[in-house]
FIKETOR-789537 format. One record per residue (C-alpha): x, y, z; residue in one letter. Coordinates in steps of 0.001 Angstrom, whole numbers, plus 500000, padded with zeros to 6 digits. Example, Ala and Ser with C-alpha at 12.3 -4.5 7.8 and 13.67 -1.06 7.14 Angstrom:
BEGIN
512300495500507800A513670498940507140S
END
This chain:
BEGIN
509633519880487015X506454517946485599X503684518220487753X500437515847487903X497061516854486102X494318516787487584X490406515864486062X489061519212484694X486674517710482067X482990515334482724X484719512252481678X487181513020484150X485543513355487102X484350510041489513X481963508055488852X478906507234491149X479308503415490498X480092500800492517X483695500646494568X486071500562492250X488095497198492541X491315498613493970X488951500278496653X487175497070497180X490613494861497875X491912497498500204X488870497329502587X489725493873503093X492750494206505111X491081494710508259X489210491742507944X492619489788508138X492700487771511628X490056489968513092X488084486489514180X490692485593516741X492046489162517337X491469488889521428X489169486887523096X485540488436523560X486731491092521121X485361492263518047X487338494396515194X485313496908513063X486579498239510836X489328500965511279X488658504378509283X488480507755509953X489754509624512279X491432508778516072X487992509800517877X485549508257515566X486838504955514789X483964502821514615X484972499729516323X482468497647518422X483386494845521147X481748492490523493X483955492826526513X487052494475527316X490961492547526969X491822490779529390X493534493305532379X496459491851532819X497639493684529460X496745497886529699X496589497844525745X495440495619522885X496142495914518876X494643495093515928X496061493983512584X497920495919510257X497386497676507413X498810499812504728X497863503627504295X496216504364501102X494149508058501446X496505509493503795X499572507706501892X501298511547500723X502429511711504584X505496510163505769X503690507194507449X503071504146505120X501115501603507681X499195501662510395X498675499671514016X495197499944515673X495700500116519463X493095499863522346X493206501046525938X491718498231528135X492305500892531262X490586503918533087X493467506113532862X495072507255529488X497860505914527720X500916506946525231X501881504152522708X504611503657520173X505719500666518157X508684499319519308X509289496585516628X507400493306515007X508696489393516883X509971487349514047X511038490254511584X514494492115511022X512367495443510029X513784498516510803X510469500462512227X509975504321512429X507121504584514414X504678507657515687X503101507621519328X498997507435519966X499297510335522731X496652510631525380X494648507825524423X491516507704526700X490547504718528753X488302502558526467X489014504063522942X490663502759520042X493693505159518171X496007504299515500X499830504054515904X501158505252512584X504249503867511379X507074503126508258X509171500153507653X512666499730505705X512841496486503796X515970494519504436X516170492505501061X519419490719502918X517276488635504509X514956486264503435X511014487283503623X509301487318507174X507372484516508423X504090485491510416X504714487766512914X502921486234516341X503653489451518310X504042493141518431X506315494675521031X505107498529522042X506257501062524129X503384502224526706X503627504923529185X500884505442531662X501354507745534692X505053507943535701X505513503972534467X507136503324530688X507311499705529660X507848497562526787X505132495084526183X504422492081523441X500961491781522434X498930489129520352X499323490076516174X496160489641514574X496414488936510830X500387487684511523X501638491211509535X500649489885506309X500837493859504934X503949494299506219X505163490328504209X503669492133501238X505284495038501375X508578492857502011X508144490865498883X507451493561496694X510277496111497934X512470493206497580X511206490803494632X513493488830492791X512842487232489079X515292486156485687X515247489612483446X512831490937482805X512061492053478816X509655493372477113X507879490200476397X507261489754480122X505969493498479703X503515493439476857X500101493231477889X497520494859480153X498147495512483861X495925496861486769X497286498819489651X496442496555493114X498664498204495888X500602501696496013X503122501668498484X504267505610498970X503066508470497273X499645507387496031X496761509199497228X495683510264493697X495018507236493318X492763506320495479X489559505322494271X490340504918491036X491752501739488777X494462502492487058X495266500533484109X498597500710482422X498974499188479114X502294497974477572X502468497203474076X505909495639471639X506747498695469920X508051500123472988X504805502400474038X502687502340476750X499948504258477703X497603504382481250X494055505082481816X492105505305485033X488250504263483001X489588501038480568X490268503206477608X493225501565476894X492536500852473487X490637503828472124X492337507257471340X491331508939474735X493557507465476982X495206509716479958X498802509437479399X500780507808476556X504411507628475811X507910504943475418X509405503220477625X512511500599477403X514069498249480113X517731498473480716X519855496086483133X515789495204485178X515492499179485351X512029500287483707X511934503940482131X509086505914481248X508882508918478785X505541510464479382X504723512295475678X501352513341476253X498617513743478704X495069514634479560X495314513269483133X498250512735485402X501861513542484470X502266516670482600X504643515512479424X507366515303479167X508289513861482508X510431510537482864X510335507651486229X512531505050486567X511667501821488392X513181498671489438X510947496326487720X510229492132488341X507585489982486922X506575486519488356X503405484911486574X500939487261486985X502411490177488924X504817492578488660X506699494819491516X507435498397490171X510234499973492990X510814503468492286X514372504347491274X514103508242490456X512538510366488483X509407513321488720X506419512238487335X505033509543489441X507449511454491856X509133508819494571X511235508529497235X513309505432498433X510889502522499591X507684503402496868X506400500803495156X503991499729492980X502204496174492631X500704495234489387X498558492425488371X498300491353484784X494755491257483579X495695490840479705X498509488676478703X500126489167475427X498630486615473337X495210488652474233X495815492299473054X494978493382469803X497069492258466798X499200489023468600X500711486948466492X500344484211469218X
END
């Protein structure tokens, strides 16, 4: 089984520059709705770890709810676990609290949710949780409200709460796991496309921007430093699109998949962006509900040698 290579050389380790831009777009997230997240109440921004989440506020929620939430947002560094997303949660009492997502008002999405355990009066935790697309339906409006589970003392009830940001991750991840376009070929293809969100296994990935180049004779290759058009690239090989499935044939490497190794994706392109579901395959390993989401950055009629 191909495995993935890690940087071992100076031109493969990080650079000291400036956030890369797939960094910079995913510390946005939290910013979504955070203006009219509860009254008197300001949203920091969540990182880190459940006991040193730096979030500041004015005054406490209102008491006639024990808990509060803040908006959604996907899991990036921590993405290799099981949980994909993640629900910021506040105890507005003296006395501490259990919480677990019970579901999202407005959406039919299955939810698999973790529990905040013991969270103290006054602190902030994270309620970690996974989602399972159902492309049956069409894709969710805003979501207005949460519902969650609390359980303080010897009372358990089931509460809806104010959603701040309206689950706009969770209408991403929606559209991608379930994006629909004509047939794709390998005109769509050709051209230069950056990595924006990683839905699944991903967390070599983070802080880095990955490139991945297609190109009309059927070979590709991806680099993580904009390479793509020099000789020292980290991974080149073929691929060919069958039926909207994309395979890749890794053939050589410096970083990431060890060659030969071979993905398959479910693959749709709309303008500018393209929706990579993963299908099968070891190197980028999967599992059911991984995706990737592409933007173009070079269309064809801009790399080297168009005839356009």
């Amino acid at each position: 089984m191909a495995a993935w290579r890690t940087p071992n050389t100076p031109r493969e380790a990080a650079s000291d520059g400036p956030p890369a831009p797939l960094a910079w777009w995913r510390s946005r997230p939290w910013l979504l709705g955070a203006a009219g997240a509860l009254a008197g109440l300001v949203v920091g921004v969540l990182v880190g770890t459940s006991t040193d989440l730096p979030v500041q506020f004015e005054d406490e929620p209102s008491s006639r709810s024990p808990v509060a939430v803040g908006p959604v947002s996907d899991i990036f560094a921590e993405s290799a676990s099981e949980w994909e997303f993640e629900l910021p949660v506040f105890n507005a009492t003296a006395a501490p609290v259990d919480a677990t997502l019970v579901a999202f008002d407005g959406a039919a999405l299955g939810v698999t949710s973790d529990t905040a355990q013991n969270l103290a009066g006054g602190t902030w935790d994270r309620i970690r949780f996974s989602v399972a697309a159902n492309c049956d339906v069409l894709v969710p409006g805003p979501m207005s409200s949460v519902r969650l589970r609390v359980h303080t003392g010897a009372k358990t009830s089931v509460i809806a709460l104010p959603l701040p940001g309206r689950g706009l991750a969770l209408r991403d991840y929606h559209q991608a796991m379930c994006a629909s376009a004509d047939p794709v070929t390998a005109r769509d293809l050709v051209g230069v496309w950056m990595v924006e969100t990683v839905y699944g296994s991903g967390a070599w990935l983070d802080g880095r921007t990955l490139l991945m180049r297609f190109d009309r004779d059927g070979t590709f290759v991806t680099d993580s430093e904009g390479d793509l058009f020099t000789e020292e690239v980290d991974v080149r090989g073929r691929y060919r699109l069958e039926g909207g499935l994309l395979t890749i044939d890794v053939t050589g490497s410096v970083v990431g998949c060890v060659a030969p190794s071979r993905a398959t994706w479910r693959v749709t392109v709309r303008d500018a962006r393209m929706s990579m579901v993963w299908v099968r395959g070891v190197c980028p390993s999967g599992e059911p509900g991984h995706a990737w989401v592409l933007e173009r950055v070079i269309p064809a009629s801009g790399m080297p040698g168009s005839p356009d």
